[in-house]
C-alpha positions in Angstrom: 5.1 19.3 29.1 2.6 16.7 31.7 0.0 16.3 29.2 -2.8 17.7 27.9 -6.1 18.1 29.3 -9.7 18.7 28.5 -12.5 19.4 31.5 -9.6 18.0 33.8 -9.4 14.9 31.9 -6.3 13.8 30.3 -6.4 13.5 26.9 -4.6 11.2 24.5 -3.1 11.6 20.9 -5.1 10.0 17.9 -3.5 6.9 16.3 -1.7 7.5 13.7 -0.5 10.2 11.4 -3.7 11.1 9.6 -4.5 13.9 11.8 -3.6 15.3 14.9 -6.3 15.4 17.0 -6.4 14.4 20.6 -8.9 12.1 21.8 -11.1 12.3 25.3 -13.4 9.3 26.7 -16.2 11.4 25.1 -14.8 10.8 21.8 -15.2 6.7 20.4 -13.6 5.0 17.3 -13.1 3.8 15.0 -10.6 6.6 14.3 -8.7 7.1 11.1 -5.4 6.3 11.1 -5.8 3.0 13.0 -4.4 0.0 11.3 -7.1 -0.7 8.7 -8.9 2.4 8.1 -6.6 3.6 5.1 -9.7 2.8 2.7 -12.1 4.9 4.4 
């Protein structure tokens, strides 16, 4: 597979294991599943 892609941009996979979302420039963190945002 090349990737992923949304609109014709690229997209990246969310940090982490919390969910498995993808993530666009649209989209800002923080993001759970960073280091750190266990408590939230």
């Amino acid at each position: 597979m090349d990737g992923c892609f949304v609109d014709g941009e690229r997209v990246r996979p969310q940090p982490g294991n919390f969910y498995g979302g993808w993530i666009t420039a649209d989209v800002v963190s923080p993001f759970k599943g960073e280091p750190g945002s266990q408590g939230w």
